[in-house]
N, CA, C and O atoms as a Tripos MOL2 file, in Angstrom:
@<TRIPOS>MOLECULE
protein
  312   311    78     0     0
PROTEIN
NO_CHARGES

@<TRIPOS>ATOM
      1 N         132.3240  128.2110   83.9090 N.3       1 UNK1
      2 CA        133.3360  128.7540   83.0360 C.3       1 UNK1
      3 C         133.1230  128.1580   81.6570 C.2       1 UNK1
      4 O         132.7000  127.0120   81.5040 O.2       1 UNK1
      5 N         133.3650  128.8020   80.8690 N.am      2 UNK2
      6 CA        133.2690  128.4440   79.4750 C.3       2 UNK2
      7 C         134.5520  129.0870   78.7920 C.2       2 UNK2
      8 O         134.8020  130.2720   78.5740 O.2       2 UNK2
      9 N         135.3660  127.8200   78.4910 N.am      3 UNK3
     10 CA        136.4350  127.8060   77.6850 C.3       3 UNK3
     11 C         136.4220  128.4020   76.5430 C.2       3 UNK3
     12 O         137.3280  129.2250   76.4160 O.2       3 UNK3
     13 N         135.4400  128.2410   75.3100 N.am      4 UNK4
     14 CA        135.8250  128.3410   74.2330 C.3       4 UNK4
     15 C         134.7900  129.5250   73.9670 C.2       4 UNK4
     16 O         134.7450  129.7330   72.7550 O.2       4 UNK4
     17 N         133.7680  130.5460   74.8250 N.am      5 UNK5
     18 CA        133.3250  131.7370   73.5530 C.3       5 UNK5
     19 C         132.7420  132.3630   75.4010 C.2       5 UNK5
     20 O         132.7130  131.9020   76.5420 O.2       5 UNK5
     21 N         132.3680  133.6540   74.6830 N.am      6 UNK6
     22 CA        131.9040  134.1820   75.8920 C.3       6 UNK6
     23 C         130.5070  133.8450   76.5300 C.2       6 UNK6
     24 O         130.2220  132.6680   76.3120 O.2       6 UNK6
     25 N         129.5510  134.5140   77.2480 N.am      7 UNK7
     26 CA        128.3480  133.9890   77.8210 C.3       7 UNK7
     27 C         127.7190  135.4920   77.9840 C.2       7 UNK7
     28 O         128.2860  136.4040   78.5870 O.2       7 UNK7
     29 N         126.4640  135.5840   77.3470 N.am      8 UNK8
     30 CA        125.6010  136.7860   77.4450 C.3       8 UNK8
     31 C         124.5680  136.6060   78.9120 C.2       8 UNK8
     32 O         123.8260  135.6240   78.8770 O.2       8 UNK8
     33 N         124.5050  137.3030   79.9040 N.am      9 UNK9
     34 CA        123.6710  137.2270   80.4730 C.3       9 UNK9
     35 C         122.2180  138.3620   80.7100 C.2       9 UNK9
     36 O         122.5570  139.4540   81.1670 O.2       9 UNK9
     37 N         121.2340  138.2550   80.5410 N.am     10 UNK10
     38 CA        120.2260  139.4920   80.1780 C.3      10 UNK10
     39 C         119.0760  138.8980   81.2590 C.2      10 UNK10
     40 O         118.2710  137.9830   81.0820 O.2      10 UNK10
     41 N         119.3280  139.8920   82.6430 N.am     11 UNK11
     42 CA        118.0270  139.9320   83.6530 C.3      11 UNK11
     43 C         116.6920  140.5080   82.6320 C.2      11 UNK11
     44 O         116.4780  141.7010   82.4180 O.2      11 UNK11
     45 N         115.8610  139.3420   82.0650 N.am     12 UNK12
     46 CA        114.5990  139.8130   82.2610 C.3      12 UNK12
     47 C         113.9520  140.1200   83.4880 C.2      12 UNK12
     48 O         113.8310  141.3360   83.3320 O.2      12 UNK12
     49 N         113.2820  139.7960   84.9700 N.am     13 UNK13
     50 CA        112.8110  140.2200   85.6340 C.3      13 UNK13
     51 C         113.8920  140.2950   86.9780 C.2      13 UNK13
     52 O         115.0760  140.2240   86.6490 O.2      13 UNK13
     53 N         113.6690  140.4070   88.1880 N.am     14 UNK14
     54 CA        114.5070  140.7920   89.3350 C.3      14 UNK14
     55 C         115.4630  140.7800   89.4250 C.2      14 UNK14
     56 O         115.7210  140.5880   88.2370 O.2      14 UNK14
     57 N         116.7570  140.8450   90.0720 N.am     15 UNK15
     58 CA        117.4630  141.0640   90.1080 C.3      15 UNK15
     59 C         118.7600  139.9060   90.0460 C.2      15 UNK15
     60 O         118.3600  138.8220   89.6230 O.2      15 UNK15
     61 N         120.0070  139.9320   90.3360 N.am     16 UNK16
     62 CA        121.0070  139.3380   90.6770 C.3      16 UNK16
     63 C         122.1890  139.8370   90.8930 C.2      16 UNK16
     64 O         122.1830  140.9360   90.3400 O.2      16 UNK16
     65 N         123.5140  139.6000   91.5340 N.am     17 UNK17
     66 CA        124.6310  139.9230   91.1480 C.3      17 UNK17
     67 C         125.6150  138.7130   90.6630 C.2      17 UNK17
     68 O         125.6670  137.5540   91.0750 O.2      17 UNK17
     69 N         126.2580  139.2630   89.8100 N.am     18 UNK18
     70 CA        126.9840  138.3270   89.0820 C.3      18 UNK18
     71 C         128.2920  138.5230   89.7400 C.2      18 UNK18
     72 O         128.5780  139.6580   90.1230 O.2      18 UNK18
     73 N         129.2460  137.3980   89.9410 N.am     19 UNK19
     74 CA        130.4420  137.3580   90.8350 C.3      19 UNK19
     75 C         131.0750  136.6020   89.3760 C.2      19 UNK19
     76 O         130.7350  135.5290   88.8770 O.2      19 UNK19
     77 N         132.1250  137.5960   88.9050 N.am     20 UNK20
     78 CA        133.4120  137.0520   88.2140 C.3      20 UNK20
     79 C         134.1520  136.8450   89.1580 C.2      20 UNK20
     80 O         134.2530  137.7960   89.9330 O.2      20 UNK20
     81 N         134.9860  135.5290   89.5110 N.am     21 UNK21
     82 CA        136.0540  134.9840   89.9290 C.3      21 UNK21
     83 C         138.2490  135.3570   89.3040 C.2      21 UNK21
     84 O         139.0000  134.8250   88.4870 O.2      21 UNK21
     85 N         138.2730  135.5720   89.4900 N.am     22 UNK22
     86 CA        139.9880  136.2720   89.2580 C.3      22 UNK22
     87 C         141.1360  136.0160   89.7300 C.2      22 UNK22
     88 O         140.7260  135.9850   90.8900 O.2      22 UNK22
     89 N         142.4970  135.7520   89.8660 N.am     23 UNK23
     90 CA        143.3840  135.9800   90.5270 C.3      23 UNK23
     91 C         144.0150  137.4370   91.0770 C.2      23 UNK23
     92 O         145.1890  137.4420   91.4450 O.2      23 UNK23
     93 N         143.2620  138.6120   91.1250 N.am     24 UNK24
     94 CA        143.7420  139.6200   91.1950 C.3      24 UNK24
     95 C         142.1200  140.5040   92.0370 C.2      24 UNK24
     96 O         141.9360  141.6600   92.4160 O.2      24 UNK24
     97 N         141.4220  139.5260   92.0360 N.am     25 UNK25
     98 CA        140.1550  139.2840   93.2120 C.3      25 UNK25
     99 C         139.2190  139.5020   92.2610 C.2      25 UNK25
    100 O         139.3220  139.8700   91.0910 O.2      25 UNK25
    101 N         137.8250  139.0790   93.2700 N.am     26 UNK26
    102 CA        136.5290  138.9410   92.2960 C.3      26 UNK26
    103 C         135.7470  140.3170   92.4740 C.2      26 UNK26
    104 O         135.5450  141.1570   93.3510 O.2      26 UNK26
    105 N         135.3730  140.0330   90.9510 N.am     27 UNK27
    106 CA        134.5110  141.6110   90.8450 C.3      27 UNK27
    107 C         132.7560  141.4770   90.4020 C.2      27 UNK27
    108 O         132.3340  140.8370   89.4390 O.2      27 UNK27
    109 N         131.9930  142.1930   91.3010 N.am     28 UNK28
    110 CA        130.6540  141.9030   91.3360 C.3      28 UNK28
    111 C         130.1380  142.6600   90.2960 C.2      28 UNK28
    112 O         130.7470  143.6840   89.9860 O.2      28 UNK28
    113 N         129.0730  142.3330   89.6660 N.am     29 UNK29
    114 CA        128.4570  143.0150   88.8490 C.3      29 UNK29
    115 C         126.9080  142.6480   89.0810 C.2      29 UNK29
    116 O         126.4090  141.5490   88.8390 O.2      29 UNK29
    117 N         126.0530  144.0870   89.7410 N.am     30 UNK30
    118 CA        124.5610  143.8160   89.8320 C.3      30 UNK30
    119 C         124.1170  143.6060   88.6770 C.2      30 UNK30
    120 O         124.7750  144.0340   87.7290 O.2      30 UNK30
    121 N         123.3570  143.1670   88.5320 N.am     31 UNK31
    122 CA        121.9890  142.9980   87.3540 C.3      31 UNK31
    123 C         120.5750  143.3570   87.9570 C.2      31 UNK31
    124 O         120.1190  143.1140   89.0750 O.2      31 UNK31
    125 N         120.0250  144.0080   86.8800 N.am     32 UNK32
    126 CA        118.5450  143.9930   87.6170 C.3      32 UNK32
    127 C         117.9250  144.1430   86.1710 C.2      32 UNK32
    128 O         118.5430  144.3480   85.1270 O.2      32 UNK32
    129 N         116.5040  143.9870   86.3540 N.am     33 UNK33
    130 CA        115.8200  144.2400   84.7540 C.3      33 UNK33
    131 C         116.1030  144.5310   83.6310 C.2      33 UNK33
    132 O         116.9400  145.3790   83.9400 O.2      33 UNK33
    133 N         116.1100  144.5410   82.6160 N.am     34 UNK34
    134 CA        116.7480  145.2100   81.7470 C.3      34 UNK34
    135 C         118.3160  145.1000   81.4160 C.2      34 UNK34
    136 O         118.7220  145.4920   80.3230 O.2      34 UNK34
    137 N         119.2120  144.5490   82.3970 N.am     35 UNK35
    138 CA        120.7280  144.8680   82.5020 C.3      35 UNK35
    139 C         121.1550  143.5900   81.6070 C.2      35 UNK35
    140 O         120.3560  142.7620   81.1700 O.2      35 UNK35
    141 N         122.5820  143.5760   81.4070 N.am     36 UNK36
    142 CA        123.0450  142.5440   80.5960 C.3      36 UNK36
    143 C         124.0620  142.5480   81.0660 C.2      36 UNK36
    144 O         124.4260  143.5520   81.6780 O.2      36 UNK36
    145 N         124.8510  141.4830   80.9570 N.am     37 UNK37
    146 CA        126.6730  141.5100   81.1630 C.3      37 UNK37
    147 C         126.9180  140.4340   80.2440 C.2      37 UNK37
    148 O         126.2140  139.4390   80.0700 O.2      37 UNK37
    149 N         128.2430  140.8130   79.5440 N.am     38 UNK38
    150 CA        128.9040  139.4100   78.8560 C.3      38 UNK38
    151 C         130.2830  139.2220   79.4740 C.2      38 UNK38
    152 O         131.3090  139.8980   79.4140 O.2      38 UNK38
    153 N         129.8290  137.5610   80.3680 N.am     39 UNK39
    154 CA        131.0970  136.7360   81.1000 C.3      39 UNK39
    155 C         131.8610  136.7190   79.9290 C.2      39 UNK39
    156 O         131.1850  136.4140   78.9460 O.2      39 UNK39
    157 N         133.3470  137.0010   79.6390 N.am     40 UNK40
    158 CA        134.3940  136.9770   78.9290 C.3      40 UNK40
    159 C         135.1490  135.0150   78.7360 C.2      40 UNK40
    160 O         135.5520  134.3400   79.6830 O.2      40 UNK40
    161 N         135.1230  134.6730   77.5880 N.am     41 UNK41
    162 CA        135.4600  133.0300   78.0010 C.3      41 UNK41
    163 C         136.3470  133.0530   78.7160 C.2      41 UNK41
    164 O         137.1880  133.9510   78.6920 O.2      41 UNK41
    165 N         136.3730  131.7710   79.7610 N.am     42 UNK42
    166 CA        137.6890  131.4630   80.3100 C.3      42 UNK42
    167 C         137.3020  132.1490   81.8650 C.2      42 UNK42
    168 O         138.0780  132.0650   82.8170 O.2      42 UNK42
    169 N         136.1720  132.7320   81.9220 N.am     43 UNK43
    170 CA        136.2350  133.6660   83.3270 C.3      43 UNK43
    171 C         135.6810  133.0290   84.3080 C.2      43 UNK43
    172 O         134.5060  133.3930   84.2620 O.2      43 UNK43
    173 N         135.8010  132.3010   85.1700 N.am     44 UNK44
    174 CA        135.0990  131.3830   86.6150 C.3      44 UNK44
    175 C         133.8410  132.3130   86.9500 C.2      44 UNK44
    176 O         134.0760  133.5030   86.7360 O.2      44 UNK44
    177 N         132.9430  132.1170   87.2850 N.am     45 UNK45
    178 CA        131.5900  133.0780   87.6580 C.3      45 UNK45
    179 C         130.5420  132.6100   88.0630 C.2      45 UNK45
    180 O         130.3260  131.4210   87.8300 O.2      45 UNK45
    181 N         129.6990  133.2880   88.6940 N.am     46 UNK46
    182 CA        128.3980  132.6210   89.6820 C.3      46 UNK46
    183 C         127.6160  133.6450   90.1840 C.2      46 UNK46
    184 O         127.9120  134.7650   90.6010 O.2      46 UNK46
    185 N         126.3660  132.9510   90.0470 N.am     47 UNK47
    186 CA        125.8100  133.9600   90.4480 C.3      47 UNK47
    187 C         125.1810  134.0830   91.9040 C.2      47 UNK47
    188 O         124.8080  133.0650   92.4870 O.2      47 UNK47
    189 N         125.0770  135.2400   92.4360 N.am     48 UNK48
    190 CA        124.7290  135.4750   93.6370 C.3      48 UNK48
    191 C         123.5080  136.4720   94.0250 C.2      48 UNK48
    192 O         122.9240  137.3240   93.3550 O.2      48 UNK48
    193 N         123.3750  136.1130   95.1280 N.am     49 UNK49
    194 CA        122.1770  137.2900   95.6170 C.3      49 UNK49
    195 C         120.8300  137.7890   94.6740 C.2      49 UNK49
    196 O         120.3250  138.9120   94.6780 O.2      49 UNK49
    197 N         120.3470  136.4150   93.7430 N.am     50 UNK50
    198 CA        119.1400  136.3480   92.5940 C.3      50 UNK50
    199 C         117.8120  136.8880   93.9140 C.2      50 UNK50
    200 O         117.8780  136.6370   95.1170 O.2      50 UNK50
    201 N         116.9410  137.4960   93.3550 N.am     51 UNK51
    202 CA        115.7800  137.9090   93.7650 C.3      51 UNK51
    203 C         114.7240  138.1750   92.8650 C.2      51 UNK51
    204 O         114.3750  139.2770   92.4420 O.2      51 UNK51
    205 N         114.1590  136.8580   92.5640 N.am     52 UNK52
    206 CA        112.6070  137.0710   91.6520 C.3      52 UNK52
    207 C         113.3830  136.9490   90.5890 C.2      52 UNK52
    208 O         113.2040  138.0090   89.9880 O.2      52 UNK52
    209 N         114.2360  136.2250   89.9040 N.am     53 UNK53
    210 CA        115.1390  136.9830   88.6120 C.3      53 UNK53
    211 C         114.7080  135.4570   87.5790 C.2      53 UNK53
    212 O         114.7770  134.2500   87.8100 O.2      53 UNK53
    213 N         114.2210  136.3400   86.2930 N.am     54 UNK54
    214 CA        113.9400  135.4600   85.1600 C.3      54 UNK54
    215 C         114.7440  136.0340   84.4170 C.2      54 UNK54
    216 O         114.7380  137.2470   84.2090 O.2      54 UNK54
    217 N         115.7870  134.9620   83.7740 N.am     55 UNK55
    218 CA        117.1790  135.2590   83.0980 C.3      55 UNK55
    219 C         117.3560  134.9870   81.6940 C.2      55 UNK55
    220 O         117.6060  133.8120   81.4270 O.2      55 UNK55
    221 N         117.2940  135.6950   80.8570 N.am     56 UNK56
    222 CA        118.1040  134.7790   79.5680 C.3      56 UNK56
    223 C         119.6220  134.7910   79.7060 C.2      56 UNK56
    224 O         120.3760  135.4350   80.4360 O.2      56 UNK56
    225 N         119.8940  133.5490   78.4400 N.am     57 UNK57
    226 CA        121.2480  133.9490   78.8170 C.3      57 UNK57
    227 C         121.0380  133.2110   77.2190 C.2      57 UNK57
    228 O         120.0530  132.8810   76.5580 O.2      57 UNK57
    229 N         122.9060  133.1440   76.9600 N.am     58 UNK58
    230 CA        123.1970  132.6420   75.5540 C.3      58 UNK58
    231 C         124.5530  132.0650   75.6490 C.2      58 UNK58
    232 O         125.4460  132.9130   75.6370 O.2      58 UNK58
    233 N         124.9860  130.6470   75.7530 N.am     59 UNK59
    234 CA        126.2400  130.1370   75.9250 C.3      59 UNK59
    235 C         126.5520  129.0080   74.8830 C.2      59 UNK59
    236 O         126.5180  127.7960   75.0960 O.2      59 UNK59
    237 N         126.8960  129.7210   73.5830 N.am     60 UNK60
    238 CA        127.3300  128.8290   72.8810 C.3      60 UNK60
    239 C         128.0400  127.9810   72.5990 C.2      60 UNK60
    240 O         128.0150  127.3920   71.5190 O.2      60 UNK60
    241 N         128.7630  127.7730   73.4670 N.am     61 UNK61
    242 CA        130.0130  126.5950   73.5780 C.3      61 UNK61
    243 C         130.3600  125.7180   74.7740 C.2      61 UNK61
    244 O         129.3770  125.7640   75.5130 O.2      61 UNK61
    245 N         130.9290  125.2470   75.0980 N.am     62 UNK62
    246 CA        131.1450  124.4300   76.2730 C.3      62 UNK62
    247 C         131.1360  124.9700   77.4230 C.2      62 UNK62
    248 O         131.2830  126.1920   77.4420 O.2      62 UNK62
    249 N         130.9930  124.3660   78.5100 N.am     63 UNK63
    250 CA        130.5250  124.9790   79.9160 C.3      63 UNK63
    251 C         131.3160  123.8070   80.8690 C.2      63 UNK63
    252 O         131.3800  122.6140   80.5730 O.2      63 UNK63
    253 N         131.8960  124.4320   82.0740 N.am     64 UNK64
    254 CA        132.8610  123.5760   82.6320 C.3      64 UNK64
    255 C         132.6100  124.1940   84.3250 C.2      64 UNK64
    256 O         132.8930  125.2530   84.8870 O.2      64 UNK64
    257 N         132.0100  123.0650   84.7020 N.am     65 UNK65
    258 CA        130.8850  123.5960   86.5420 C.3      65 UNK65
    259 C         132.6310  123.1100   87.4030 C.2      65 UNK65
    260 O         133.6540  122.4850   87.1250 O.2      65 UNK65
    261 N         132.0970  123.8150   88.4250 N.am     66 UNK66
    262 CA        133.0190  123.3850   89.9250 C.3      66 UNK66
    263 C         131.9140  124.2070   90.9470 C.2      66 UNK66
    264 O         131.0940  125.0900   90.6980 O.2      66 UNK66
    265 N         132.3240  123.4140   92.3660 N.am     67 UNK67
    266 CA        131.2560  123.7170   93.2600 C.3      67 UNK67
    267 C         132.0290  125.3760   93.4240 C.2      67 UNK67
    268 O         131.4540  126.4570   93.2990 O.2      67 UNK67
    269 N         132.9200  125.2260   93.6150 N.am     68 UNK68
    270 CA        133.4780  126.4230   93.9360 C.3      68 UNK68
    271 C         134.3720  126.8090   93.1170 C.2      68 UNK68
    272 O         135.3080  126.0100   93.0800 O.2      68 UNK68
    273 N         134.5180  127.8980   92.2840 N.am     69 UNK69
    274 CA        134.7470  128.5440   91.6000 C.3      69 UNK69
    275 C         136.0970  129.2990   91.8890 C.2      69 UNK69
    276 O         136.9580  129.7180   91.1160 O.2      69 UNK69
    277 N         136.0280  129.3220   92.8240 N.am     70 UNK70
    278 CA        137.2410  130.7560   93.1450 C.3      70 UNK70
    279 C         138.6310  129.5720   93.8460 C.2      70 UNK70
    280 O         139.7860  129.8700   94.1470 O.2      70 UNK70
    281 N         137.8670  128.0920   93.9300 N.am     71 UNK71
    282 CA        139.4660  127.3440   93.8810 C.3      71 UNK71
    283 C         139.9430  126.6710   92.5670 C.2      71 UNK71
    284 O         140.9160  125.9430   92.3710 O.2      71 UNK71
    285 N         138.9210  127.1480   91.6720 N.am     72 UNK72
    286 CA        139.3170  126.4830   90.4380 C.3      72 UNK72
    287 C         140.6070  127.0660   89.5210 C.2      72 UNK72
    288 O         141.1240  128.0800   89.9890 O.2      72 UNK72
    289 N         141.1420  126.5860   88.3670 N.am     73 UNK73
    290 CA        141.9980  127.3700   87.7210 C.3      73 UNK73
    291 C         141.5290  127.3310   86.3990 C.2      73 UNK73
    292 O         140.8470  126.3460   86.1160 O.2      73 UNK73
    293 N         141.7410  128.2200   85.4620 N.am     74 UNK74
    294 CA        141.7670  128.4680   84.1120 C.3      74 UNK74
    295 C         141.0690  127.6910   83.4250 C.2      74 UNK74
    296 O         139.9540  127.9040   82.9470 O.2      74 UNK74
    297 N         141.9140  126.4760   83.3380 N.am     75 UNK75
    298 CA        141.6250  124.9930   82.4500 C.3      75 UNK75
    299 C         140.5830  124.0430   83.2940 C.2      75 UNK75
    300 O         140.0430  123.1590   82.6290 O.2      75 UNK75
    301 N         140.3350  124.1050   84.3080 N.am     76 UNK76
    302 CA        139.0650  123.6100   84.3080 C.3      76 UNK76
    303 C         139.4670  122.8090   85.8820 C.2      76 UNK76
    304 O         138.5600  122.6260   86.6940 O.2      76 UNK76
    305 N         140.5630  122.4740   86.1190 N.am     77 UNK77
    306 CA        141.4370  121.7340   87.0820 C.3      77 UNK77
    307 C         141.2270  122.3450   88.3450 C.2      77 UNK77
    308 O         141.2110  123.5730   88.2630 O.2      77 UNK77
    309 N         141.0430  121.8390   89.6140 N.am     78 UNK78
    310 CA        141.2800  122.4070   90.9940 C.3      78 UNK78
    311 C         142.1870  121.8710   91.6300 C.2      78 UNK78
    312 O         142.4600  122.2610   92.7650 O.2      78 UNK78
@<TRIPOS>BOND
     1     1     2 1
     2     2     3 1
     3     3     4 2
     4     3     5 am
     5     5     6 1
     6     6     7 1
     7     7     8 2
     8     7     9 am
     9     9    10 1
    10    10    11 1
    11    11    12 2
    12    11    13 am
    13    13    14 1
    14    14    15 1
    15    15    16 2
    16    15    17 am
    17    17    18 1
    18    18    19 1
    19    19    20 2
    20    19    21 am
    21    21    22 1
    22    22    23 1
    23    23    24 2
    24    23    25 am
    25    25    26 1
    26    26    27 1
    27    27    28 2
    28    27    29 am
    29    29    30 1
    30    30    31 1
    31    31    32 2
    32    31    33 am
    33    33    34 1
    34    34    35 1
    35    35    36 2
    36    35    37 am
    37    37    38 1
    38    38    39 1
    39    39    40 2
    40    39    41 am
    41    41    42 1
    42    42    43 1
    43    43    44 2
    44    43    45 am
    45    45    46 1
    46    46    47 1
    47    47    48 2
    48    47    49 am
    49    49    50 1
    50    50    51 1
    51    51    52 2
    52    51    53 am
    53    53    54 1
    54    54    55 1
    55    55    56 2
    56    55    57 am
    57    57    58 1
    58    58    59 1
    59    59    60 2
    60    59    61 am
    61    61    62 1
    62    62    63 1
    63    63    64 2
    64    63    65 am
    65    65    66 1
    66    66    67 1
    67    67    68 2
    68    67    69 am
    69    69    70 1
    70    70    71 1
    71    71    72 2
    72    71    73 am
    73    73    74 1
    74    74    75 1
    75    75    76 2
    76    75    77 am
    77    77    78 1
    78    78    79 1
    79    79    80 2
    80    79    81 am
    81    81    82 1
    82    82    83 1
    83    83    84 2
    84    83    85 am
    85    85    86 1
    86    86    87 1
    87    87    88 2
    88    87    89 am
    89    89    90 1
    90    90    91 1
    91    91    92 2
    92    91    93 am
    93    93    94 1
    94    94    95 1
    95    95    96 2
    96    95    97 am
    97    97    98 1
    98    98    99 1
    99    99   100 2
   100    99   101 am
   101   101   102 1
   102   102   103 1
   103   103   104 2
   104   103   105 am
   105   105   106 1
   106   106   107 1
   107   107   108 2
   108   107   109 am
   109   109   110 1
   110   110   111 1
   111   111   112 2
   112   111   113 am
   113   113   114 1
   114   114   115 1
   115   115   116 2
   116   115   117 am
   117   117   118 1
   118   118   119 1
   119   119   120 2
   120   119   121 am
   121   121   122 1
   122   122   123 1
   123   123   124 2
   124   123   125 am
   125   125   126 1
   126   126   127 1
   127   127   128 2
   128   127   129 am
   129   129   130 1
   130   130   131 1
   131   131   132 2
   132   131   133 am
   133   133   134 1
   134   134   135 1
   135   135   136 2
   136   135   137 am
   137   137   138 1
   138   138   139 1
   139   139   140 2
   140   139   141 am
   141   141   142 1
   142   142   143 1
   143   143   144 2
   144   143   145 am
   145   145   146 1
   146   146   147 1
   147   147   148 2
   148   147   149 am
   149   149   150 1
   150   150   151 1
   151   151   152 2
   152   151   153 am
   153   153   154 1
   154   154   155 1
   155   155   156 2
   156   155   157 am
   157   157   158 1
   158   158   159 1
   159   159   160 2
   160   159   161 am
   161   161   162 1
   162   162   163 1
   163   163   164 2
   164   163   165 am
   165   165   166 1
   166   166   167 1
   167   167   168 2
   168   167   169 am
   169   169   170 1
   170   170   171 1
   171   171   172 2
   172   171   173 am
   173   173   174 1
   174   174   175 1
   175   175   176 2
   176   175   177 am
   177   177   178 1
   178   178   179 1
   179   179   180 2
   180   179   181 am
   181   181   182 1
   182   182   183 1
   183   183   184 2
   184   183   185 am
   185   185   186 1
   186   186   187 1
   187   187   188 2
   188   187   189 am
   189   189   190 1
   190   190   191 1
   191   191   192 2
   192   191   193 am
   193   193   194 1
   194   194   195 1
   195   195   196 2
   196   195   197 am
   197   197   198 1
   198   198   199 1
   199   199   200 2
   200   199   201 am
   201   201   202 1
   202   202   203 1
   203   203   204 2
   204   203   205 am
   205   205   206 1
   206   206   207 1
   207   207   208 2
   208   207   209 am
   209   209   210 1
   210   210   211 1
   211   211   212 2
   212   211   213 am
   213   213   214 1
   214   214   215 1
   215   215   216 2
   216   215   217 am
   217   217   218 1
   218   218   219 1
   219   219   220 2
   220   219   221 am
   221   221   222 1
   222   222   223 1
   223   223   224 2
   224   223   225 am
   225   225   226 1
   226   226   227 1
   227   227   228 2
   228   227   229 am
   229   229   230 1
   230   230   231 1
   231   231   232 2
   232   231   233 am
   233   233   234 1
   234   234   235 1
   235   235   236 2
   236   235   237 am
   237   237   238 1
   238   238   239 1
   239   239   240 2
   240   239   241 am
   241   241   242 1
   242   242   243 1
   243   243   244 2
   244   243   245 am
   245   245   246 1
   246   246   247 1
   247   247   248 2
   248   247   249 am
   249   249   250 1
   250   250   251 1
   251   251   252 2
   252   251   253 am
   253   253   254 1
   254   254   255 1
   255   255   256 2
   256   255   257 am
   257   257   258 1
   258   258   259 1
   259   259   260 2
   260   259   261 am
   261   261   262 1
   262   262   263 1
   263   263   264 2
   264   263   265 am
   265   265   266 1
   266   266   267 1
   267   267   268 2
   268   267   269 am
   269   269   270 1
   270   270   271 1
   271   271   272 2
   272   271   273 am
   273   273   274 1
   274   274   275 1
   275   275   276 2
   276   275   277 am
   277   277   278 1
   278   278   279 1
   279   279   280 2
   280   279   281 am
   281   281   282 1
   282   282   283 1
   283   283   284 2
   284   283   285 am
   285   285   286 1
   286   286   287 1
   287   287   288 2
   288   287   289 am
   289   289   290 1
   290   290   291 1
   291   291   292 2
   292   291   293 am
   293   293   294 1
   294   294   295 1
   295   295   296 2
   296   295   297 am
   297   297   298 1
   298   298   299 1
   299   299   300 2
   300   299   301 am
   301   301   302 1
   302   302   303 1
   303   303   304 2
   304   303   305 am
   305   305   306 1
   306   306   307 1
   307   307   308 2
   308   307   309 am
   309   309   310 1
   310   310   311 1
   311   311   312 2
@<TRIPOS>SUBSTRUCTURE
     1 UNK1         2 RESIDUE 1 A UNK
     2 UNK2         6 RESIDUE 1 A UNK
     3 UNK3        10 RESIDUE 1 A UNK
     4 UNK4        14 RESIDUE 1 A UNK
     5 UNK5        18 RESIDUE 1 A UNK
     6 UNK6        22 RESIDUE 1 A UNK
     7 UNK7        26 RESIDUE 1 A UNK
     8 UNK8        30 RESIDUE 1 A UNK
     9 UNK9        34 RESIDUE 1 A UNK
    10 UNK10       38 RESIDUE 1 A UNK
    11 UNK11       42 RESIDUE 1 A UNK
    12 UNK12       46 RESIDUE 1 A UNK
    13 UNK13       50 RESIDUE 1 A UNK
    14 UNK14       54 RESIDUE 1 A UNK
    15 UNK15       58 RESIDUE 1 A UNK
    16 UNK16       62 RESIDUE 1 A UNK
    17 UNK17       66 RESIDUE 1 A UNK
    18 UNK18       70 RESIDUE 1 A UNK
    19 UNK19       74 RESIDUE 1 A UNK
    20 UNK20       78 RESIDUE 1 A UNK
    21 UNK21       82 RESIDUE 1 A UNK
    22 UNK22       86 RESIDUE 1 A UNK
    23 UNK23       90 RESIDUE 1 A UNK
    24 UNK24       94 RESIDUE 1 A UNK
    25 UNK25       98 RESIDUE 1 A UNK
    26 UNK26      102 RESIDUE 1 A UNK
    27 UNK27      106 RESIDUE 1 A UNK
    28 UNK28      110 RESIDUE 1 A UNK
    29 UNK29      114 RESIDUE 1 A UNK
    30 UNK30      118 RESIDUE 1 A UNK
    31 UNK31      122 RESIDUE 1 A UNK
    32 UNK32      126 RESIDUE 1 A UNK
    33 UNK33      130 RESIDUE 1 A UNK
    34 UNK34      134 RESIDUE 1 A UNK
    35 UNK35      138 RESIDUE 1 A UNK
    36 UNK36      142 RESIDUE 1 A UNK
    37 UNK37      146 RESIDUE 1 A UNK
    38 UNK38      150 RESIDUE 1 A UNK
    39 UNK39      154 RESIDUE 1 A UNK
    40 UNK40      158 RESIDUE 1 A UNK
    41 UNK41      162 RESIDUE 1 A UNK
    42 UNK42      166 RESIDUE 1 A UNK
    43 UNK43      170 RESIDUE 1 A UNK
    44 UNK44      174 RESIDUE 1 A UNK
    45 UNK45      178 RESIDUE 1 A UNK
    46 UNK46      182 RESIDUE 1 A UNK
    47 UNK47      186 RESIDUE 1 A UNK
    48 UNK48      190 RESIDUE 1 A UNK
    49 UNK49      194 RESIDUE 1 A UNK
    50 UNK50      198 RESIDUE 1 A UNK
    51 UNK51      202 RESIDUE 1 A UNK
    52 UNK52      206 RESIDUE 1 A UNK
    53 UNK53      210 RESIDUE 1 A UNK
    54 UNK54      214 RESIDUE 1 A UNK
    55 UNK55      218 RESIDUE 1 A UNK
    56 UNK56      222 RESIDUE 1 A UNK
    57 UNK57      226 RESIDUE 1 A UNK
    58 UNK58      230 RESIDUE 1 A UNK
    59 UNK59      234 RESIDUE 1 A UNK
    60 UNK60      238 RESIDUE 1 A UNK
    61 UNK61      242 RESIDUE 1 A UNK
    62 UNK62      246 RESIDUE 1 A UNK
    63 UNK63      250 RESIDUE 1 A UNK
    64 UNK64      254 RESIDUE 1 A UNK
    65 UNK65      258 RESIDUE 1 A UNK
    66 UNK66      262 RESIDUE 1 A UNK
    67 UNK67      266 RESIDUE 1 A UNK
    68 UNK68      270 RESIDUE 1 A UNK
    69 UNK69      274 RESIDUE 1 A UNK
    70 UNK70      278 RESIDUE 1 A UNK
    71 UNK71      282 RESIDUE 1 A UNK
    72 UNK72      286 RESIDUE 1 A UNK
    73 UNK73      290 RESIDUE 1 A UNK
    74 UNK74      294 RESIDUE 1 A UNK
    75 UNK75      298 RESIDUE 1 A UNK
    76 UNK76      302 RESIDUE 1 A UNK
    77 UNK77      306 RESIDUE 1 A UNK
    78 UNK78      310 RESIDUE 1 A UNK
């Protein structure tokens, strides 16, 4: 999660799905070549189900890990 700006993610090669975390449930988003998604700040997320996948990404601001994501809250706290 990243508090303070959003996070670009851009599959250069294979695939992934990206799991946003929510209180109102989590919503998957594939990636594959070419694809992009921008995590919204503040949004818990992880990625799942990578295959062969060379990633850029761009996260300009702070970054805040938990093993698990979907017991975390907002501010960073579980």
């Amino acid at each position: 999660m990243h508090p303070d700006t959003d996070e670009l993610l851009f599959a250069l090669e294979g695939s992934v799905t990206i799991e946003l975390v929510g209180d109102g449930g989590n919503e998957r988003v594939p990636l594959t070549a070419g694809c992009l998604v921008v995590v919204p700040r503040g949004r818990w997320h992880r990625h799942v189900d990578a295959a062969d996948l060379v990633e850029l990404y761009h996260t300009p601001g702070q970054s805040v890990a938990c093993d698990d994501p979907s017991t975390a809250s907002e501010n960073g706290s579980r």
